[in-house]
N, C-alpha and C positions, 0 to 999 in steps of 0.2 A: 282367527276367522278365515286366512286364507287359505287353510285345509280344508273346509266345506264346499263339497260341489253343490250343494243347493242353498245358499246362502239368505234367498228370503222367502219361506216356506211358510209365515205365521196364517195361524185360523184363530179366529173369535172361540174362548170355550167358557162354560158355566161349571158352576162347580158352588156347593154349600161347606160352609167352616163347620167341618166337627169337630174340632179340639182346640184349644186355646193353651199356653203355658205361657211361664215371665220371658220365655226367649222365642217359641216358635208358635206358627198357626198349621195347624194341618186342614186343606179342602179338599173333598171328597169331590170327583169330577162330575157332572151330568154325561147320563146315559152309558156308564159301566165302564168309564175309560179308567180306574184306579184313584189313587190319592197322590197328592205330594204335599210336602212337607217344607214350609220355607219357614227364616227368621223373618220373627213380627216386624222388624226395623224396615222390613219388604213390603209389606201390604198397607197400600195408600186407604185413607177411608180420613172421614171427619166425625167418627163416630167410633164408642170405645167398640172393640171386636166381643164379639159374642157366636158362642156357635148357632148355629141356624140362621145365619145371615147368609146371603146370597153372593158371590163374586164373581166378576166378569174379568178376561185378560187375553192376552194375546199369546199364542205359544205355539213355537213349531217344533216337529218333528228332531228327535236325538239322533246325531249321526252318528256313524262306527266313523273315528278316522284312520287309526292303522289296522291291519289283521292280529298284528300281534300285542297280547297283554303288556305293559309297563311292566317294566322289571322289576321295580319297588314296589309293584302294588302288593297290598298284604289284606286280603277277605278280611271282613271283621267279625265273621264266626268262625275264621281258621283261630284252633286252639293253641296257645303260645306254649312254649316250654317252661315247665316249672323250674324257676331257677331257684328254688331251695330243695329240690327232691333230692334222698340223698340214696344213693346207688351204691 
């Protein structure tokens, strides 16, 4: 946290559950900000999750911290090399 120059930046946002699975919830944001994707172990409620229910949360803005990519980072539609291809 002490790479962030804007440290407390949260806004109130809505958002509906379209999708449910054994490990994740996806909610769709109000007013066309996208979706995200969190594990269900995440989302507090006293009631089983169903999609079309309503969520409220607190969430700020994604910082850039460095300019430069992570060395190890590896896209996960960069295509690996077939390691039984035979040449």
């Amino acid at each position: 946290m002490e790479h962030l120059k804007y440290a407390s930046t949260e806004q109130y946002h809505e958002g509906i559950i379209i999708e449910v699975t054994d490990g994740s919830v996806t909610i769709d944001f109000k007013g066309r900000l996208g979706t995200l994707k969190v594990p269900r172990r995440m989302v507090i409620t006293d009631w089983p999750i169903t999609p079309g229910m309503e969520v409220g949360f607190l969430m700020s803005y994604p910082e850039v911290l460095r300019e430069a990519p992570r060395e190890s980072f590896e896209h996960p539609n960069t295509p690996k090399e077939d390691q039984h291809s035979c040449n």
